[in-house]
N, C-alpha and C positions, 0 to 999 in steps of 0.2 A: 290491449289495443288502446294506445294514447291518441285521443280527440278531444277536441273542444265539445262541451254540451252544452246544450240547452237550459236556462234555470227554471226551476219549478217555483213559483209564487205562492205565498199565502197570504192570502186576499183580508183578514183579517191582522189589522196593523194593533188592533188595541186587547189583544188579550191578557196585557200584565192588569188589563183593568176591571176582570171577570175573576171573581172570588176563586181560590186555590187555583188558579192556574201559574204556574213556575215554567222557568225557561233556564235551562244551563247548558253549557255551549263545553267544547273539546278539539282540540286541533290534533290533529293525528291522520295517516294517510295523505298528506300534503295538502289535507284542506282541514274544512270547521264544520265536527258533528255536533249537532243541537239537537237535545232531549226536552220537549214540550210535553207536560204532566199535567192532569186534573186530581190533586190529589188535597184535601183540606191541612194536614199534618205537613206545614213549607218543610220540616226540619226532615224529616222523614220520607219526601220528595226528594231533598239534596243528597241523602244518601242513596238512596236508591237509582239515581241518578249517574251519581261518580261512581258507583257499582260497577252501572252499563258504562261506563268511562274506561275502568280498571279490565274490562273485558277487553274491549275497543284495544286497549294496550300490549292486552296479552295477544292479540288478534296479528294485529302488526307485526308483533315478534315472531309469529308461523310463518305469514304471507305474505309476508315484502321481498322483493327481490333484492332490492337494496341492499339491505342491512343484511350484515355477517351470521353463516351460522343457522338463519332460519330454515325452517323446513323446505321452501321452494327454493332456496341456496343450497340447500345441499342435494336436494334434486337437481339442479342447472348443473354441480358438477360431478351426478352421480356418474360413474362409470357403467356402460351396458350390458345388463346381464346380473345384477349384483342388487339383490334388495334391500329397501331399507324403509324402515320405519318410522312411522311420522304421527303426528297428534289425529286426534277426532277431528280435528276442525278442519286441518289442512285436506284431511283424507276426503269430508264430508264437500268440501266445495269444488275438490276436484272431481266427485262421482258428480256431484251437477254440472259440471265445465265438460264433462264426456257425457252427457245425455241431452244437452243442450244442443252437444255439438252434432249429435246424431240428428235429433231433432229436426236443425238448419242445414242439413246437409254439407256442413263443415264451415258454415259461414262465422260463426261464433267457433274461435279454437284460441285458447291459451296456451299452445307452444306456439305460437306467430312469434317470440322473443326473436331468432336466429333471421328471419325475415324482416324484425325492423332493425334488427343491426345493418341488414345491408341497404336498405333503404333512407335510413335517417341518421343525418350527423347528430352528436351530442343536445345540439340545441332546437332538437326537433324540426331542422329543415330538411328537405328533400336532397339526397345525392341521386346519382346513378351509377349499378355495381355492374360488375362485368356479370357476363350470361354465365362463365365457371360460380361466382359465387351463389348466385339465385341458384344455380341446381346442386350448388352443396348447402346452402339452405332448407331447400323445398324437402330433400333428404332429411330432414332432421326435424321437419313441420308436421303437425298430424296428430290426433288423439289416440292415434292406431299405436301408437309407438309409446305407448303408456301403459304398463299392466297394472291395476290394482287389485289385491289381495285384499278382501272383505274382512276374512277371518284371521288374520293375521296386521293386518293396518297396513300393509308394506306397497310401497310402488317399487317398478323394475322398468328399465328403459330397456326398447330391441337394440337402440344404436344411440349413442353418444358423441357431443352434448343432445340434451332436448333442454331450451333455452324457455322456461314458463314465465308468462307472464299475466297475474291474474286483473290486470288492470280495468279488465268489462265486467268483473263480478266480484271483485273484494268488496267493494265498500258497500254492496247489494248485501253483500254474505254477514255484514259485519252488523247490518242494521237491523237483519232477522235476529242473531244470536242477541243484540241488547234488547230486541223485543222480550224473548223470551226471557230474559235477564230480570226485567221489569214484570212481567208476568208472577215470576216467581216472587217477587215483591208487592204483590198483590197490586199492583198498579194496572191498570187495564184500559185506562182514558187518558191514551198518548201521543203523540205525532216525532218517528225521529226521521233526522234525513243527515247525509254524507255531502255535505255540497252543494246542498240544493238542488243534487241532480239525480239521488236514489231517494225518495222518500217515502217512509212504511208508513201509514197512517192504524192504527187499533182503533179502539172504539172512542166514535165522537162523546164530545161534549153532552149534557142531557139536553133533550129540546132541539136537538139537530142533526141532520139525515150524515154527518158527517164533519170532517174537519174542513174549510174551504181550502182550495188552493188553485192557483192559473198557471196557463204552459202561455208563456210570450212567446214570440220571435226571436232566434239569437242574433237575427240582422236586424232587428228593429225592438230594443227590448219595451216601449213604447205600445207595442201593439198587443193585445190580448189574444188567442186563439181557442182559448178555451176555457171557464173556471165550472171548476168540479167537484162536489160532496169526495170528500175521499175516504172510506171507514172501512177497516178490513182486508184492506188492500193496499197495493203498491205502484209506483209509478217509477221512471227512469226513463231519460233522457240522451241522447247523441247527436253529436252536431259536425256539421263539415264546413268549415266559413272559408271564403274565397283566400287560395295562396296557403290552405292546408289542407292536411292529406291522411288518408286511413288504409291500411294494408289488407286488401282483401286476401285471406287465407287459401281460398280457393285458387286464385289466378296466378299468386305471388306478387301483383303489382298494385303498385297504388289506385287508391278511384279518386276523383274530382267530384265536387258539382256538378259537372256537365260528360257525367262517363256513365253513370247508370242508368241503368234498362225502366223503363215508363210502357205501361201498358197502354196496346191496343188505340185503347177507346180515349186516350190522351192525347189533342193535336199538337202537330210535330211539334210548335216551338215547347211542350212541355214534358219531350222525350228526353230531356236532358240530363236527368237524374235526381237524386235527393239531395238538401241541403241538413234536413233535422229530421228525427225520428223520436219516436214518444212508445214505450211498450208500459201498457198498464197488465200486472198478473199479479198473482196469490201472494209473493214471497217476491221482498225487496231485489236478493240475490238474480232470481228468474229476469223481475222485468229489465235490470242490468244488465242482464246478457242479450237477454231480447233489444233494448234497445239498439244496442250495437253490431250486433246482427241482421236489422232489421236496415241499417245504413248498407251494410251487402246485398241481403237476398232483395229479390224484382218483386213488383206490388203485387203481380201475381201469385210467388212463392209465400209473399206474406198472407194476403188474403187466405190461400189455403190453409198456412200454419194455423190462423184465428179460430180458421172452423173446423181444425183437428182438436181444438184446446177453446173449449169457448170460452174462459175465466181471462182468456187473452184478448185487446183492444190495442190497436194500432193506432196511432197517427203519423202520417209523412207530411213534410217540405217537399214537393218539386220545383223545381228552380226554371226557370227559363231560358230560352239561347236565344243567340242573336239578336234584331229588335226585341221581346220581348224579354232582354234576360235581368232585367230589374224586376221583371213577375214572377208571382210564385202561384203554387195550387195546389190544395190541402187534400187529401186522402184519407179517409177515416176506416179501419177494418173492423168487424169484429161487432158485437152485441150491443152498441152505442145505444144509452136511453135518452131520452129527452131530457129525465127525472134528474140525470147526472148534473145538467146545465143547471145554474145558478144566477146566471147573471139575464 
């Protein structure tokens, strides 16, 4: 699901300047992962580092659609009915792209590929496809349409293509496995992120309840919304800015700013729907999906999620319409502390 998000901020600008902290950076997946380390041994940081790099690499080479060959390429042109075999990696993010999906009640689905074909030209603007195409899309949309074989690693499609696309939960999936990467490196006082827009945070620094970091505005990056101790957990971001668009899986149609569902006890100019959404959970992967999901399902559907899953924390954009649609109004779900705030 290609959207614009939100960036996550950390609020400390001066930590090259705190004893053994290291910073090294990686472009891959179309953006820049950076591995922040508390480790005294710089040299033995750096390795440990381009380790979680050298993964990041291998990572890529499973689950990009892109590129030739990979595992979710040769799933896009697996034939239906015909199994086939694929890595741990690829296998493991797809059993959480199918429980996620069950989860949201299909609001989060990585076969949406076949659906933004017909929706968006090359350069990610909006067409419009005829209603024959959308119902041989929608045909081919669904995590139903996906068997995985546990004990053997294999996927099987019911009908072919199914077009994946894991764009809401790679680089979630990709910052768990270099956690654990670094983990294995005896490293354990870290902060990595994809973007600025999936970031795992491990264990703070000593003497601090956590690593700091802020959720701006993606209309006003200017403005703060939130800064937060973040240790042991994850954050991820989704965003909708005016004149782009996100393919609800459920509907098959695009949503706007001003198309989703706003609860009840929200006056009407603030029914208009979301602009950004924030899912704070366990595992970098999770709160990726969740956030992107979270741009679909209604604040209702959200709030429920929180309190089926309390380790989950929402924040929404609501946007405004008409005279008020320069305003927005902020939503918080979920087991919010005080303690979190910083600022």
């Amino acid at each position: 699901m290609t959207e614009p998000q939100p960036e996550i901020r950390f609020v400390k600008n001066d930590w090259d300047s705190i004893s053994g902290i290291h910073r090294f950076s990686h472009e891959a997946m179309a953006t820049t992962f950076e591995v922040i380390t508390l480790y005294e041994d710089a040299r033995y940081a750096e390795q440990a580092a381009w380790a979680a790099f050298d993964k990041l690499d291998r990572l890529e080479a499973e689950l990009s659609r892109f590129i030739e060959n990979t595992d979710i390429s040769r799933i896009n042109n697996l034939p239906a009915g015909k199994p086939l075999q694929i890595g741990l990696d690829t296998f493991e993010c797809l059993q959480l792209a199918a429980q996620i999906y069950a989860e949201t009640n299909g609001a989060f689905d990585v076969t949406i590929g076949s659906l933004l074909g017909c929706w968006l030209n090359e350069d990610k603007t909006i067409r419009t496809p005829s209603q024959a195409e959308l119902d041989i899309a929608r045909q081919h949309t669904g995590m139903h349409l996906i068997k995985l074989d546990e004990a053997s690693h294999t996927v099987q499609l019911a009908t072919s293509p199914v077009q994946i696309d894991l764009g809401g939960i790679g680089k979630g999936y990709a910052v768990d496995r270099m956690a654990e990467l670094l983990g294995e490196w005896s490293i354990d006082t870290a902060l990595i992120h994809g973007g600025y827009s999936s970031v795992l945070a491990l264990d703070g620094p000593p003497g601090t309840k956590g690593w700091p970091v802020s959720l701006s505005n993606p209309r006003n990056r200017k403005q703060t919304l939130a800064c937060l101790c973040l240790q042991n957990r994850a954050v991820s971001g989704s965003g909708l800015l005016k004149g782009q668009h996100i393919i609800n899986p459920r509907t098959a149609q695009p949503i706007q700013a001003d198309q989703a569902e706003a609860p009840d006890s929200i006056r009407p100019a603030f029914r208009g729907g979301k602009s950004a959404a924030w899912a704070f959970a366990p595992t970098a992967a999770t709160a990726d999906a969740l956030s992107t999901a979270f741009m679909v399902m209604s604040p209702k559907e959200i709030k429920q999620y929180c309190r089926r899953h309390p380790k989950v924390l929402a924040m929404l954009i609501l946007q405004g319409r008409g005279k008020e649609a320069q305003k927005e109004k902020i939503l918080h779900f979920g087991p919010w502390k005080k303690d979190d705030l910083i600022k």
